[in-house]
DOTORTOR-228975 format. One record per residue: residue in one letter; x, y, z of N, C-alpha, C, O, CB in turn. Coordinates in steps of 0.001 Angstrom, whole numbers, plus 500000, padded with zeros to 6 digits. Glycine has a CB too. Example, Ala and Ser with C-alpha at 12.3 -4.5 7.8 and 13.67 -1.06 7.14 Angstrom:
% DOTORTOR-228975
a513190494310507800512300495500507800513200496700507800514236496681508465511308495527509046;s512850497750507080513670498940507140512900500030507870513409501138508039514084499402505725;
END
This chain:
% DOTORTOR-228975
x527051613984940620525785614548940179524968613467939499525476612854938560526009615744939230;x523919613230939847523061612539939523521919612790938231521071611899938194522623612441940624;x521796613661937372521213614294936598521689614663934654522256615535933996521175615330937510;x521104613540934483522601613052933274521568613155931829520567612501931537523526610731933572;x522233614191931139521869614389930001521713613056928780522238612075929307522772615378929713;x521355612797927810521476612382926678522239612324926234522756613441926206521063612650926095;x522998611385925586524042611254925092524138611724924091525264612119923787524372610342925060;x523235611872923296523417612768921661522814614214921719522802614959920739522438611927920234;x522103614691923475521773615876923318520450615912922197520118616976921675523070616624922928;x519907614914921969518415614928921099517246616015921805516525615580922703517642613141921159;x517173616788921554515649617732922337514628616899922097513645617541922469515088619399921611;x514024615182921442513362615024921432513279613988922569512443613114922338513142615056920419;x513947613864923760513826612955924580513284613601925446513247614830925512514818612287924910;x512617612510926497511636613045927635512341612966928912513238612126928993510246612194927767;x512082613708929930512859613677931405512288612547932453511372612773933243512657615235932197;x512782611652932366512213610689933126513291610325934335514516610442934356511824609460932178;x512201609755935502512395609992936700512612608536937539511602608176938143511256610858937122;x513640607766937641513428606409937714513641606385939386514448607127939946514513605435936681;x512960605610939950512698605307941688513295604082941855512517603138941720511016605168942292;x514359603823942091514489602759942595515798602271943796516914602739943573514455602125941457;x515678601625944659516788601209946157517706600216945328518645599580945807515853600172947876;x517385600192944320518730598954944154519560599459942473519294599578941277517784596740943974;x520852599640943595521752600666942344521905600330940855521979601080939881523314600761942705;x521938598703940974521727597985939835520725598180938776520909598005937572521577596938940203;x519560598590939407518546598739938650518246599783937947517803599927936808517733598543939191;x518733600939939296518989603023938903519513602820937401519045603101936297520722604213940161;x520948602075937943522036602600936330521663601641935148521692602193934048524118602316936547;x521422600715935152520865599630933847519700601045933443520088601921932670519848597493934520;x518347601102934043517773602010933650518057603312932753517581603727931696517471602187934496;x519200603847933785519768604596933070520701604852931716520762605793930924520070604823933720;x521331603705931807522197603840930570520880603378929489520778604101928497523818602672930582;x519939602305929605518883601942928664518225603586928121518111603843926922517622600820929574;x517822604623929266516979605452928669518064606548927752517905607226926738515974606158929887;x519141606331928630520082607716927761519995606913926371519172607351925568522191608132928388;x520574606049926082520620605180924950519689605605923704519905605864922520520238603810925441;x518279605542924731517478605989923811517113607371923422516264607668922581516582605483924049;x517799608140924078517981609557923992517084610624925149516800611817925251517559609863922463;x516881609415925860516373610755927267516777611481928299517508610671928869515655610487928038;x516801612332928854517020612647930312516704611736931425515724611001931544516338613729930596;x517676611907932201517326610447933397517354611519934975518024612396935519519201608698933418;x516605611018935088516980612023936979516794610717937882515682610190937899515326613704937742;x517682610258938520517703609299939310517660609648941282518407610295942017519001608609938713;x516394608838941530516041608823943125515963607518943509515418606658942817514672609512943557;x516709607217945054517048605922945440516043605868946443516177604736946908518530605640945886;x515072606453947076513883605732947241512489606784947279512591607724946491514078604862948629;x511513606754947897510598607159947393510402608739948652509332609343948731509422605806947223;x511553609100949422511937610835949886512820611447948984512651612508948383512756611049951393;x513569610849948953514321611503947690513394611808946587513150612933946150515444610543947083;x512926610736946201512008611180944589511093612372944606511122613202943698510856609919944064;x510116612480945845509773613384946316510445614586946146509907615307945306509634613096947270;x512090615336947004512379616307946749512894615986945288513749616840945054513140616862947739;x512791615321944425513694615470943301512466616293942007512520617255941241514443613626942823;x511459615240942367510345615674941316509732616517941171509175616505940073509565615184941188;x509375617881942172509069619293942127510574619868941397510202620524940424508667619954943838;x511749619889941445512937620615941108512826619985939690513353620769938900514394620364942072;x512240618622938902513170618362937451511832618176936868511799617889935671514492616868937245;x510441618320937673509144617903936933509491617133935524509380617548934370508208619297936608;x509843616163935906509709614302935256508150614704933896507093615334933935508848612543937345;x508875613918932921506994613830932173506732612263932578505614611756932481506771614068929826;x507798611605933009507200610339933019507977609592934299509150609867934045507381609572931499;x507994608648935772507992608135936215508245606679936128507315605939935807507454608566936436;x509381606218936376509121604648936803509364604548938661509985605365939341510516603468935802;x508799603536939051508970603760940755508828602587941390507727602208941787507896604726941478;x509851601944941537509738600733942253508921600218943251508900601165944037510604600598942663;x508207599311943761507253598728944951507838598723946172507404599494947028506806597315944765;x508964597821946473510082597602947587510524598308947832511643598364947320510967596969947572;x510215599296948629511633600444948616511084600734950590509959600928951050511414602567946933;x512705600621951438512218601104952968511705602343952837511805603024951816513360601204954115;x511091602700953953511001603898954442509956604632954106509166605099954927511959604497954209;x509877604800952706508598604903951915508122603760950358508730603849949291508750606520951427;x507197602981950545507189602128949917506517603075947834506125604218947601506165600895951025;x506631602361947271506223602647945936504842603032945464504506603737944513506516601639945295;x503896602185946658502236602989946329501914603842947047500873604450946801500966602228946429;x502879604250948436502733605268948876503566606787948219503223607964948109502979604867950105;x504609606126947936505420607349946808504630607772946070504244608929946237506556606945945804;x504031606852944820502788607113943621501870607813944149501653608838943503502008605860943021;x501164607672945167499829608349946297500679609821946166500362610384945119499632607480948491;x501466610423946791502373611180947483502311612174945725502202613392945582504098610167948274;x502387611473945013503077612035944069501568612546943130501311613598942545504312610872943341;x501006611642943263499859612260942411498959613112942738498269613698941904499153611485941994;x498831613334944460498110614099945120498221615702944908497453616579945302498353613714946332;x499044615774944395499749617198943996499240617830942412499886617595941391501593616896943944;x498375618396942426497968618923940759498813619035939877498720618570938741497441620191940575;x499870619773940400501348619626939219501547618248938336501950618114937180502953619664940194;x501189617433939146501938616009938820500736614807938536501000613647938218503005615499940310;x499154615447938757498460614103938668498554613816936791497998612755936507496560614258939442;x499062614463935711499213613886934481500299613339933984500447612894932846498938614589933734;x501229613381935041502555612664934844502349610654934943502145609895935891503693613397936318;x502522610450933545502481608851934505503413607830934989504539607909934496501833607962933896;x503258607091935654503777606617936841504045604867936474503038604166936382502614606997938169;x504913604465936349505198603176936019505425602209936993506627602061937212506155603172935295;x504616601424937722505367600473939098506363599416938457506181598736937448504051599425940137;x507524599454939348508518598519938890508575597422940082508709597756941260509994599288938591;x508474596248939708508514595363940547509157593706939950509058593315938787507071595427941054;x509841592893941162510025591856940772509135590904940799509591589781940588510843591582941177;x507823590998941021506614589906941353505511590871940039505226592065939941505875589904943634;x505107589528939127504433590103938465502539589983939243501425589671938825504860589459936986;x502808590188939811500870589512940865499953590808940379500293591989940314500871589540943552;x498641590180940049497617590704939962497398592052940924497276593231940590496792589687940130;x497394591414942283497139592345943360497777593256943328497137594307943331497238591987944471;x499403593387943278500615594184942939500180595390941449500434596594941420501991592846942498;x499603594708940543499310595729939875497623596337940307497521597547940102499561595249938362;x496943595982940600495756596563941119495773597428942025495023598404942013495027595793941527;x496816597141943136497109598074943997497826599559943606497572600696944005497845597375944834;x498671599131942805499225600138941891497954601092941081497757602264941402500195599256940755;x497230600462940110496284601299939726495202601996940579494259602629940105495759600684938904;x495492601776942121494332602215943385495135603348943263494570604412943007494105601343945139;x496699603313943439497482604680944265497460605656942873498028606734943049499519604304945024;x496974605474941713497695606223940128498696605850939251499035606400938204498290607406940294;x499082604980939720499942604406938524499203604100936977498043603717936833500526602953939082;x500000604322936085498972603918934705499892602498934582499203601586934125499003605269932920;x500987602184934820500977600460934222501833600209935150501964600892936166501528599908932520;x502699598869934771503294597760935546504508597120934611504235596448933616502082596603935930;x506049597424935073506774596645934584507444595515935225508294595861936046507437597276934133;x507300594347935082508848593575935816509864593309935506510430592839934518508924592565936184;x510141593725936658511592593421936550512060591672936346511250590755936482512236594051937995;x513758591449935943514278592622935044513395592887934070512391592191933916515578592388934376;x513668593881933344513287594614932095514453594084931178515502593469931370513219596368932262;x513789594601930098515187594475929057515219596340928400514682597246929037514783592880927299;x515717596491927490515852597850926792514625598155926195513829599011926581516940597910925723;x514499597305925098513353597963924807511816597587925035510953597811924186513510598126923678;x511534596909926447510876597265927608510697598507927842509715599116927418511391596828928580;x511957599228928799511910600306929330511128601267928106510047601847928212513373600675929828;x512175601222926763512254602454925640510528601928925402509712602765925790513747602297923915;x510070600916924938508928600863924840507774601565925219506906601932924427508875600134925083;x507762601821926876507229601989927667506964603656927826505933604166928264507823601255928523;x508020604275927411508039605978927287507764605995925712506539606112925710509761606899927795;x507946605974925086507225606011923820506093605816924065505433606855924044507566605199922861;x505259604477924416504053604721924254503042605405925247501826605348925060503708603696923963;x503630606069926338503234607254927374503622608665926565502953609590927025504209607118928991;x504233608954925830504842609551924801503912610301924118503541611470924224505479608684923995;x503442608873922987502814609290922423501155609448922640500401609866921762503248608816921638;x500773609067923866499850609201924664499277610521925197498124610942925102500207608543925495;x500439611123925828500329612345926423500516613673924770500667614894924751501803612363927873;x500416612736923744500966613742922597499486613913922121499226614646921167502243613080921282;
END
C-alpha cells in the first residue's frame, strides 16, 4: 500500500501528492515529508497521479518533468483543468534548473520549481510556505 500516514499521526500535516518515475526520489520524498509530519500519497508517473488525485484530493503536489508516457506539464495541464483541483498547487520537480523549464511550468499551472536533488528542508520548506499561503 502506497498511502502512508505520519509518523506521529499530527492532524496538522497536509496530504501531499509526490509524482515522480524514479523510486529513489518517491521514497527520499517520502520519508522527508512524513518526517515532517505529513501525509504522502505516492504516484510513479503522471496516469497514475491522475487516478490517484480525485480518490486522496492532495492540498499540495510535487510532479516531476521527465516522466514517459505522460510528461509533468502535461500531468500539471491535466490536473488543473479540473475545478476541483485548479487551487491545489503544483510543484515541478526537475533535475535541470533552466529558465525555460520553469516558464513552461508556470504556462501549464504550476506555482514554483524545485531541483532536484532537494534536501529536507527544501521539500518541508516548500509545503509550509504553500501552507501558509493557502491559510
Amino acid at each position: 500500500m502506497e498511502i502512508l500516514g505520519p509518523d506521529t499521526g499530527a492532524a496538522g500535516g497536509a496530504k501531499v501528492l509526490v509524482i515522480d518515475d524514479s523510486n529513489t526520489i518517491r521514497r527520499s520524498a517520502e520519508i522527508f515529508l512524513r518526517q515532517g509530519g505529513h501525509e504522502v500519497v505516492l504516484a510513479e508517473d503522471g496516469f497514475d497521479a491522475l487516478a490517484k488525485v480525485n480518490d486522496h484530493m492532495p492540498e499540495l503536489i510535487f510532479c516531476d518533468i521527465l516522466m514517459p508516457r505522460l510528461d509533468g506539464y502535461q500531468t500539471c495541464a491535466i490536473i488543473k483543468r479540473n475545478p476541483k483541483f485548479t487551487h491545489v498547487p503544483v510543484i515541478m520537480l526537475s533535475s535541470k534548473d533552466g529558465l525555460f523549464d520553469k516558464a513552461r511550468g508556470r504556462m501549464v499551472g504550476s506555482e514554483d520549481y524545485l531541483t532536484k536533488p532537494f534536501t529536507k528542508e527544501q521539500l518541508l520548506r516548500a509545503v509550509d510556505d504553500y501552507r501558509r499561503g493557502a491559510a
